[in-house]
C-alpha positions in Angstrom: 75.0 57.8 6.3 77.8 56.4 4.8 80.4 58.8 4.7 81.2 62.2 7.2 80.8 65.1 4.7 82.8 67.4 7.0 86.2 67.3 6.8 89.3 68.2 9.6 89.7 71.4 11.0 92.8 72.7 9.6 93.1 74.1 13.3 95.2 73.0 15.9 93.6 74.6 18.5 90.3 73.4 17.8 91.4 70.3 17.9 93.4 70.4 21.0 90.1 72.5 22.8 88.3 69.0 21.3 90.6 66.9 23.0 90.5 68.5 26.4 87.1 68.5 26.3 86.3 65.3 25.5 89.5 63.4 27.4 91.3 66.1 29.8 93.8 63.3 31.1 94.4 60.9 28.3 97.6 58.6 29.0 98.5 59.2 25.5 97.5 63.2 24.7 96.9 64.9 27.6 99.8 67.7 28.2 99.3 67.3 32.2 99.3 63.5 32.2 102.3 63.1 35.6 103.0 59.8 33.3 101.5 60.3 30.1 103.3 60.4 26.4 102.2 63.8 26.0 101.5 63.4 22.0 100.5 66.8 20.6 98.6 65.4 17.3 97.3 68.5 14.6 95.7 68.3 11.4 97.4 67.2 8.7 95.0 67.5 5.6 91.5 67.0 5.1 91.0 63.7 7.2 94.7 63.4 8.3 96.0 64.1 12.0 100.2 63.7 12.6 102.3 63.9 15.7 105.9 63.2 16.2 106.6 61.1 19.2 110.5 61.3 20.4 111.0 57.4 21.2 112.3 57.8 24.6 114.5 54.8 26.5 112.0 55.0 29.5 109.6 53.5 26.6 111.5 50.4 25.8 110.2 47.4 25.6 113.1 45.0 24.2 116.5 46.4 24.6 116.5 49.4 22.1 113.2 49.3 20.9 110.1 50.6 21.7 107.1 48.9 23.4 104.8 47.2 21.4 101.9 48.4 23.7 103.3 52.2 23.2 103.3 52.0 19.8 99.8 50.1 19.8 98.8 52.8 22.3 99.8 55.6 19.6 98.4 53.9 16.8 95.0 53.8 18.6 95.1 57.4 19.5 96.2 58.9 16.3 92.9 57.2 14.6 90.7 58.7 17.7 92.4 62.5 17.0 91.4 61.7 13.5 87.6 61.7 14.8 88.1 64.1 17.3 89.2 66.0 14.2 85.9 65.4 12.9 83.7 66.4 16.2 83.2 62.9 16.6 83.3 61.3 19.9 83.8 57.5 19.9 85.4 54.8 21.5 87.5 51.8 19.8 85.6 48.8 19.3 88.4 46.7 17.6 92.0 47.2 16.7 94.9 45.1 14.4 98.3 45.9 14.8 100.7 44.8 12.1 104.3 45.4 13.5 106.4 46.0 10.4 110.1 47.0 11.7 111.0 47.7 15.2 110.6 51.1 16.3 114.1 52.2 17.5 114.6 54.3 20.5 116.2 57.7 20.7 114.7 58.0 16.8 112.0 60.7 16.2 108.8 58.4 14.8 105.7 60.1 13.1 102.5 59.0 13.8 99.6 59.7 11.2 96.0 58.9 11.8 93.5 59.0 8.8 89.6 58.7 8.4 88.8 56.6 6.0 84.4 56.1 5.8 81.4 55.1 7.9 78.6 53.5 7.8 76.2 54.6 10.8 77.4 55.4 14.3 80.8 52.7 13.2 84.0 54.5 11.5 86.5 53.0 9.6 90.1 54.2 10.2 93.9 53.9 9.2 97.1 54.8 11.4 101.0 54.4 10.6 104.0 54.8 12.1 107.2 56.0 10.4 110.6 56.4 11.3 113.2 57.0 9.4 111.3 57.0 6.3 110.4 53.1 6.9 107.1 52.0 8.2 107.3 50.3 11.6 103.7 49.6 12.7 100.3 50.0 11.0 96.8 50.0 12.4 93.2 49.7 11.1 90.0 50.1 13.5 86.3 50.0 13.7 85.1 52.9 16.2 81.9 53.2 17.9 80.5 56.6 17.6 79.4 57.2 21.2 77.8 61.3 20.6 78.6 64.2 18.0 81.3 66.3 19.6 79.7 70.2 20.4 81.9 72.8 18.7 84.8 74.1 20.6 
């Protein structure tokens, strides 16, 4: 197979019942994470997912700018929603980070994860970060398909 036919679930809530299913206390997603970013990604198109994530100070890396493992962190997990998306449950078997601009603190930042193919049980995906209409960080990754996610 070289391509999923099926395409997101225009859904939120399916997607969120996917994600609790599949990763109840996620660092990055999970709404009951004590520590956690608490990212609430939804479908955003056919093989799109988005979030907004608020770029809080207790984030920082360098003074007024946001960690490079966050972002990385939110890069990663906007491609995974993307499969999630897709009722597919995999795991990341490599990432690249390209770091653009920084990524400001106190700044609202969009985070968009996007399917792009596969070939077998490995799938090919994309994931930027904007803020304030400029690129910070991008992201492509090879995932390991590790089952096919049951319907919520």
């Amino acid at each position: 197979m070289d391509a999923v036919a099926t395409t997101i679930d225009p859904k939120a809530d399916s997607l969120h019942q996917v994600c609790q299913r599949l990763h109840p206390d996620c660092f990055v997603c999970a709404p009951g994470h004590p520590f956690g970013l608490k990212v609430a990604f939804a479908a955003a198109g056919a093989n799109q997912v988005e979030a907004t994530f608020p770029c809080g100070w207790f984030w920082q890396g360098f003074p007024g700018k946001l960690h490079g493992g966050i972002v990385s962190s939110l890069l990663d997990s906007a491609m995974v929603h993307a499969l999630m998306a897709k009722n597919i449950e995999a795991v990341t078997a490599d990432l690249q980070v390209r770091f653009h601009l920084p990524v400001k603190l106190g700044t609202n930042a969009q985070v968009i994860g996007e399917f792009q193919t596969s070939k077998g049980p490995i799938h090919y995906l994309t994931a930027r970060l904007i803020q304030d209409g400029s690129l910070r960080a991008s992201a492509r990754a090879r995932f390991f398909e590790i089952s096919a996610a049951t319907p919520a």
